[in-house]
PASEBA-1860 file (N, C-alpha, C; in nm, 3 decimals):
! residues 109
1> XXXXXXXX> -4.422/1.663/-1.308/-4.490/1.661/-1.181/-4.385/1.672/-1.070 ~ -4.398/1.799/-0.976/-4.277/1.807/-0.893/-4.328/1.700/-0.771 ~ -4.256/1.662/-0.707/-4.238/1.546/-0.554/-4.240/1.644/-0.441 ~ -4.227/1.633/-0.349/-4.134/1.697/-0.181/-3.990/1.678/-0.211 ~ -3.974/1.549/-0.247/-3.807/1.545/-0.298/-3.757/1.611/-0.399 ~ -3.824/1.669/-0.477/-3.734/1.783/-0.572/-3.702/1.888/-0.453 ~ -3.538/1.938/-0.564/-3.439/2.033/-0.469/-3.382/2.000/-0.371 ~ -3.420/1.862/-0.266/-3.366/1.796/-0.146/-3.277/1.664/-0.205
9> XXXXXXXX> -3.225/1.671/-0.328/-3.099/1.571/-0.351/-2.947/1.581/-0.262 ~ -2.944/1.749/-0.230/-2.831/1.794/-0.167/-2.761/1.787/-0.315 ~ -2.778/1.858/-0.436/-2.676/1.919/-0.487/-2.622/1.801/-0.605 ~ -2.666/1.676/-0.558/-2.587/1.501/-0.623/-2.656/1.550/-0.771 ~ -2.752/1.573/-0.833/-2.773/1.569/-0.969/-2.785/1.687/-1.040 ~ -2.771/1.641/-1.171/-2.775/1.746/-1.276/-2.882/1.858/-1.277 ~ -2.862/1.927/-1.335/-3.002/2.008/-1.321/-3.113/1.988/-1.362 ~ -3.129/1.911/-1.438/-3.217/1.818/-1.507/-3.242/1.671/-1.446
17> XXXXXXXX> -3.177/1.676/-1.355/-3.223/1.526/-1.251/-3.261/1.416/-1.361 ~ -3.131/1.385/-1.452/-3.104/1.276/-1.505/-3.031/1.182/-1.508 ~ -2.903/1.264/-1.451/-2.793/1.176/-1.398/-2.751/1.223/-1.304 ~ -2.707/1.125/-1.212/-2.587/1.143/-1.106/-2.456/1.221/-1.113 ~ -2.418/1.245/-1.001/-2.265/1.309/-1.055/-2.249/1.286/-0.880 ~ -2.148/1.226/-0.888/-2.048/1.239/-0.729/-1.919/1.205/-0.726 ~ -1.861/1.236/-0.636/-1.707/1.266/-0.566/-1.667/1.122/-0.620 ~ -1.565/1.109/-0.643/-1.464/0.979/-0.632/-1.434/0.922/-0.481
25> XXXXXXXX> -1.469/0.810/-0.463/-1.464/0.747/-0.364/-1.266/0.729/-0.291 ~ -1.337/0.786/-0.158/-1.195/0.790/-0.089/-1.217/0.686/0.004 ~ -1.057/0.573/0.042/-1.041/0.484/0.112/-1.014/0.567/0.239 ~ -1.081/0.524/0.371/-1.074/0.607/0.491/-0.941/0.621/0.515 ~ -0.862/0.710/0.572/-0.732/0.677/0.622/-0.724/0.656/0.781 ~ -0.677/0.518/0.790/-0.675/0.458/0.928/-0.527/0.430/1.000 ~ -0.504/0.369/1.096/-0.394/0.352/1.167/-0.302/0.245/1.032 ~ -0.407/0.160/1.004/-0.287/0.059/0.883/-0.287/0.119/0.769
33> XXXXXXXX> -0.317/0.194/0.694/-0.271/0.238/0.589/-0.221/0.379/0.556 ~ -0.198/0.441/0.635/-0.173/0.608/0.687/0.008/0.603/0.617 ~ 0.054/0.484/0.609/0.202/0.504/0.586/0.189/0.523/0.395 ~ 0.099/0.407/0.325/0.088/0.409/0.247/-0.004/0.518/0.165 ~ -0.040/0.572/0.198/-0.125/0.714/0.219/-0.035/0.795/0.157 ~ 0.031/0.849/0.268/0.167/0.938/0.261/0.252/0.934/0.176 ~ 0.326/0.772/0.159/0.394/0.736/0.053/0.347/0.812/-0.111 ~ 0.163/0.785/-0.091/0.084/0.838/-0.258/0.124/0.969/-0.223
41> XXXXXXXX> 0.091/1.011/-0.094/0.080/1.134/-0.118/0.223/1.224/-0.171 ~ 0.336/1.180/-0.078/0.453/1.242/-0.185/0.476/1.204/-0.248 ~ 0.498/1.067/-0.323/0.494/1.062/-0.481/0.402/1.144/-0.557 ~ 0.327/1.181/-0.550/0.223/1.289/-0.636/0.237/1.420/-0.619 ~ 0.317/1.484/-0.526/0.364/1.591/-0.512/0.477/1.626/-0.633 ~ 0.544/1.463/-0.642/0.684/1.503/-0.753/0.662/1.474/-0.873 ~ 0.505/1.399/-0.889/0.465/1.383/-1.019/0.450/1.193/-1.060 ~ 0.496/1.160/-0.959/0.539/0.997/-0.978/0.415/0.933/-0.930
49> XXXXXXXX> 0.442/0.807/-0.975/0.329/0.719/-0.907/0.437/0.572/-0.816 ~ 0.342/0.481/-0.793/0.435/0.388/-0.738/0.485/0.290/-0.858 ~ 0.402/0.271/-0.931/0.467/0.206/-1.129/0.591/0.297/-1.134 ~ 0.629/0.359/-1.077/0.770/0.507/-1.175/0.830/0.422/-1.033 ~ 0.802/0.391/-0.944/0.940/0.356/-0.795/0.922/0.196/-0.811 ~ 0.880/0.119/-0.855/0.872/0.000/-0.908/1.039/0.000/-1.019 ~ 0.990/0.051/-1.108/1.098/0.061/-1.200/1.202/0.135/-1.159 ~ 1.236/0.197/-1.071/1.371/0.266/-1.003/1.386/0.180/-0.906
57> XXXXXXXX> 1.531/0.109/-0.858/1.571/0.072/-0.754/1.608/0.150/-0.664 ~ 1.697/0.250/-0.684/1.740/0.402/-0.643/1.609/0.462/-0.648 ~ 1.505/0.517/-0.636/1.415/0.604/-0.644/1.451/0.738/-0.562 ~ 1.448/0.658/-0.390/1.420/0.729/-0.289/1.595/0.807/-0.285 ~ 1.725/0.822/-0.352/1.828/0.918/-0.396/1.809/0.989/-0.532 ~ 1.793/0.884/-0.656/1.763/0.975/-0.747/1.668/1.095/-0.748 ~ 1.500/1.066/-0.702/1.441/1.180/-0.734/1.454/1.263/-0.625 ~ 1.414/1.414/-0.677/1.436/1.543/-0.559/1.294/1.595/-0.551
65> XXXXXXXX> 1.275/1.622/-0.436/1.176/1.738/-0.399/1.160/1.870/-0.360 ~ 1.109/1.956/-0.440/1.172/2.127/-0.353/1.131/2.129/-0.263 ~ 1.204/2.158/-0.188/1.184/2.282/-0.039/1.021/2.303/-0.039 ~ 0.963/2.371/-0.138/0.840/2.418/-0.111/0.713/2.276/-0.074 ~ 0.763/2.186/-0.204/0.705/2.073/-0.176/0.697/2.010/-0.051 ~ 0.862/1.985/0.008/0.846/1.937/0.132/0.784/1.999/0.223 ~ 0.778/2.088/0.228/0.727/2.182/0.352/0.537/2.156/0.369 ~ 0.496/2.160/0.246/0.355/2.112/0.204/0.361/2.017/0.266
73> XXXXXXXX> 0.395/1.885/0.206/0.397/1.758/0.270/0.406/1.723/0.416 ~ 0.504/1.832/0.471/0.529/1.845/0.668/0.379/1.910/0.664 ~ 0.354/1.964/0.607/0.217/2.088/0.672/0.055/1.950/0.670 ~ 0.122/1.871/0.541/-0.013/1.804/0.536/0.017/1.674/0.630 ~ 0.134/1.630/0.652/0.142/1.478/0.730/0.120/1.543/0.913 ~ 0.144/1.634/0.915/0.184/1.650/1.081/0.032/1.616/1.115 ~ -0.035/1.730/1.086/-0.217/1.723/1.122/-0.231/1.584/1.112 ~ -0.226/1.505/0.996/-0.260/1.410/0.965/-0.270/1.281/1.082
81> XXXXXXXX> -0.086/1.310/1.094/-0.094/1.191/1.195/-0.131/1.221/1.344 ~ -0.140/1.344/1.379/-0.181/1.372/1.497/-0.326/1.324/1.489 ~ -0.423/1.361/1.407/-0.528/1.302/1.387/-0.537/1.130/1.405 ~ -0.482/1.103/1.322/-0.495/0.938/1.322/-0.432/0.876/1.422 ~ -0.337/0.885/1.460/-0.276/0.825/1.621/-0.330/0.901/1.722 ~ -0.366/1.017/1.738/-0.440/1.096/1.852/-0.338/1.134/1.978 ~ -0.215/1.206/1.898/-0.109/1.225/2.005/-0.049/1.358/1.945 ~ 0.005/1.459/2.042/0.086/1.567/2.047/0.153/1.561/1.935
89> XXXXXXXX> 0.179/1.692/1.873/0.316/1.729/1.780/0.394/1.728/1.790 ~ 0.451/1.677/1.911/0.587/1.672/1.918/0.615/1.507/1.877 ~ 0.513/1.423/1.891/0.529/1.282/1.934/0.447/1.261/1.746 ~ 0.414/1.318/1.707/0.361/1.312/1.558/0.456/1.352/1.431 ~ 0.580/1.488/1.497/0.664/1.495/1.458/0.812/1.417/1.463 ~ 0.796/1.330/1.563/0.882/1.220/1.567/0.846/1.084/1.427 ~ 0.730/1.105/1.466/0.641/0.988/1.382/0.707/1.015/1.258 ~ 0.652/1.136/1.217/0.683/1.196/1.080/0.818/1.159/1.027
97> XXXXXXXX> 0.939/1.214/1.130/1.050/1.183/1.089/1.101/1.033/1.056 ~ 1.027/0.988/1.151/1.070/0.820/1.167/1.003/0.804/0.953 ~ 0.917/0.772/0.936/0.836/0.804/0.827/0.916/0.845/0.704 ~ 0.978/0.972/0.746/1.095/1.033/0.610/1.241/0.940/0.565 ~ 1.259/0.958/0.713/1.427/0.861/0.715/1.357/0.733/0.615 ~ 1.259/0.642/0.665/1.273/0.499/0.646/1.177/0.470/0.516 ~ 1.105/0.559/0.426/1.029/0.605/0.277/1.049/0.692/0.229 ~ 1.068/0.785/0.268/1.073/0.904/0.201/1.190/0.941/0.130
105> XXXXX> 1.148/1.056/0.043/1.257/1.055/-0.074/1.407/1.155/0.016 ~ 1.511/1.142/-0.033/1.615/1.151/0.043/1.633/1.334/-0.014 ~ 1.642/1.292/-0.122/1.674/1.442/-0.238/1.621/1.542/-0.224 ~ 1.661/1.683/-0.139/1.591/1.782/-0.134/1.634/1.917/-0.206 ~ 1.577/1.944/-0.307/1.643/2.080/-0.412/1.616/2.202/-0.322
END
């Protein structure tokens, strides 16, 4: 027996409207956690998690990141923080740097 609500799920169930299926839940990124954000986010660029920089004291000299990687990472943090602080690129690219020097990995291949 079809409803009005068949086809108006927006896409959430199977085709058979038996089970659910949705996105993995994302933590908003806000002014307090935007550093730790970033941090996931380039560790996962090089393959690491924060368990792999736990166990390295050296982390942030030993491991390297290519060129291409970093450049990703500038392309994805700049927007980012201009978004979340709500200030110019020039003043987001300060941010950024401040950000690299004082977490970020040192090693660039």
């Amino acid at each position: 027996m079809a409803t009005y609500l068949d086809g108006m799920d927006g896409g959430k169930h199977n085709s058979d409207n038996t089970e659910a299926v949705s996105k993995p839940k994302t933590k908003k990124i806000t002014r307090e956690n935007i550093a730790s954000h970033l941090l996931d986010y380039q560790l996962t660029l090089i393959g690491k998690t924060r368990v792999d920089m736990i166990d390295n004291d050296t982390w942030r000299i030993d491991w390297k990141m290519a060129i291409e990687k970093h450049e990703q990472f500038y392309n994805y943090a700049i927007p980012l923080i201009q978004k979340i602080f709500r200030c110019n690129r020039r003043k987001a690219v300060d941010t950024f740097l401040w950000f690299k020097n004082t977490f970020g990995i040192k090693g660039i291949e």
